[in-house]
Steps between C-alpha positions, in 0.01 A plus 500: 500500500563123556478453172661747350797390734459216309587604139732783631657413797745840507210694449619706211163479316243547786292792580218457739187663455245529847121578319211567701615700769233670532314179632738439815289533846496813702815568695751288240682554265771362253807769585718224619436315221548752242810616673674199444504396847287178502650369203787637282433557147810694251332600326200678710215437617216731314124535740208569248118527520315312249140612349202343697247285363272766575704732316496335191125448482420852566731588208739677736775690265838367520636869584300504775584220644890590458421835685345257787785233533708836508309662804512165643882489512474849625287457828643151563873489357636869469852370520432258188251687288794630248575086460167336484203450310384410146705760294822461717436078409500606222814697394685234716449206323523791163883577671573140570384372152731788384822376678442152389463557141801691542687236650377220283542690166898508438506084570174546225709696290790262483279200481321674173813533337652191586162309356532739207830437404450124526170507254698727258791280443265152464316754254787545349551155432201467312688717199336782345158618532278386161325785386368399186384152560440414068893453422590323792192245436625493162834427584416234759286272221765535250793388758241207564446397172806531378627252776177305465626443120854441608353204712267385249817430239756373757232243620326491131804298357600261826165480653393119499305511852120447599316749518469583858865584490426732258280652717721469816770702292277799412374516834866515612586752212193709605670470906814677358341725261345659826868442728630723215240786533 
């Protein structure tokens, strides 16, 4: 419980589980602690018996040992059989899973949307979807060569350089070919 004090200091998200009650010595027993009374818990303290080690190895059915823990609570907690054990553990964290996916989910919801929303305008800004990708290729080359030849006869005419200017200027050519994709 330290630790869980820890990491939720309110103790909104704790639930306590006592296991192996059945291994207390003679004349003790946990009802002050399951009560509440040593140390508060909101949201309950839950006693349960665990399968033994012996249990296991002699292939003891799980049933069984449910009807056990349940006599268990019976002869030693009557007041607290209805809120302890294995199955009650288990529709309690089941309830409390319930209540926090409830909470959580509208603040989901709106986050969803608002990430949704935000991808389908930047889609949006990519233009249309291409469905046949052929024409668009085709289109692309001929918008390339055609200002690939526009380049060639403005330079063709005036061009007097070394080479590696030539080469500088279709690398820079090639730059804004791709800025204008």
């Amino acid at each position: 419980l330290k630790i869980a004090k820890h990491v939720d200091p309110e103790g909104n998200r704790t639930l306590a589980v006592l296991t192996k009650l059945d291994l207390m010595d003679k004349g003790t027993d946990a009802l002050d602690a399951l009560t509440g009374r040593i140390i508060p818990v909101k949201l309950g303290i839950i006693g349960m018996v665990n399968r033994s080690q012996h249990d296991i190895n002699s292939n003891k059915p799980i049933m069984e040992s449910l009807v056990d823990e349940e006599k268990f609570f019976r002869r030693n907690y009557p007041g607290l059989t209805s809120k302890s054990g294995t199955a009650y553990v288990s529709r309690t964290l089941n309830k409390l899973l319930m209540h926090h996916i409830r909470d959580c989910l509208p603040e989901l919801k709106t986050r969803i949307n608002v990430m949704l929303s935000q991808y389908q305008s930047m889609l949006a800004g990519y233009g249309e979807p291409v469905y046949e990708k052929g024409p668009l290729l085709l289109q692309i080359i001929t918008r390339f060569s055609t200002m690939y030849c526009s380049l060639l006869r403005e330079r063709h005419a005036t061009y007097k350089r070394p080479n590696f200017q030539a080469e500088l200027e279709c690398a820079t050519f090639f730059t804004k070919f791709l800025d204008i994709l």
